[in-house]
C-alpha positions in Angstrom: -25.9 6.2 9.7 -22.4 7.0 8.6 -21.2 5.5 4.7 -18.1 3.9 6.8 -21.0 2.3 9.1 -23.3 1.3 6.1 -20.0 -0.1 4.2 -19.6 -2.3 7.2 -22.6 -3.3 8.1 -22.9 -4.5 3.9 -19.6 -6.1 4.3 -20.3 -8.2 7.6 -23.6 -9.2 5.9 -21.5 -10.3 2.2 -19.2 -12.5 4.7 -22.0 -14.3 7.1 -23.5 -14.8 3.3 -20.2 -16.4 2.2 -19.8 -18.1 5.3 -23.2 -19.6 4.8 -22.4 -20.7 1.1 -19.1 -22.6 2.6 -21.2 -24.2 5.5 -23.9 -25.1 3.2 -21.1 -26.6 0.6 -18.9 -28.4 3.3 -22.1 -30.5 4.9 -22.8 -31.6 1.5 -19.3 -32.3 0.5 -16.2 -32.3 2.2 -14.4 -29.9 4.0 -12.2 -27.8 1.6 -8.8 -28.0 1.8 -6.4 -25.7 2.6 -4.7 -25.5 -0.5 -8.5 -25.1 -1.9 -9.0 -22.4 0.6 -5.2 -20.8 -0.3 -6.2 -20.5 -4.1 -9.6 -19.1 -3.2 -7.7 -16.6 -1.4 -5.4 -15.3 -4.0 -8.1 -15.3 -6.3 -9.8 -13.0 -4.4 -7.1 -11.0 -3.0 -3.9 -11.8 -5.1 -0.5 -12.5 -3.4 -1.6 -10.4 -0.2 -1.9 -12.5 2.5 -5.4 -12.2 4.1 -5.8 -9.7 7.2 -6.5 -12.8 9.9 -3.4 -14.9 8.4 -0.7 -15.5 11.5 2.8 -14.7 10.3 4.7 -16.8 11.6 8.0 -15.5 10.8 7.4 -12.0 12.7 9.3 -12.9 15.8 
């Protein structure tokens, strides 16, 4: 298997983990908040907005 295969493979498995931590979070408390999910963001990332965010000012 290729590294660029491996490295995806890793990083599908990090986010169904993270998306498992959120899930397991959210049935126990609330949903979180946009404005939770915003600053979780930019924490991660900074001030680049995420790859799936729609931009709506494009047109």
């Amino acid at each position: 298997m290729s590294a660029y295969v491996t490295a995806a493979v890793r990083h599908q498995l990090a986010m169904d983990g993270l998306a498992e931590i959120v899930a397991a979070y959210e049935a126990e408390h609330e949903p979180l908040s946009e404005a939770e999910v915003q600053a979780a963001q930019s924490e991660l990332f900074g001030d680049a907005p995420a790859p799936y965010a729609s931009n709506d000012s494009a047109a």
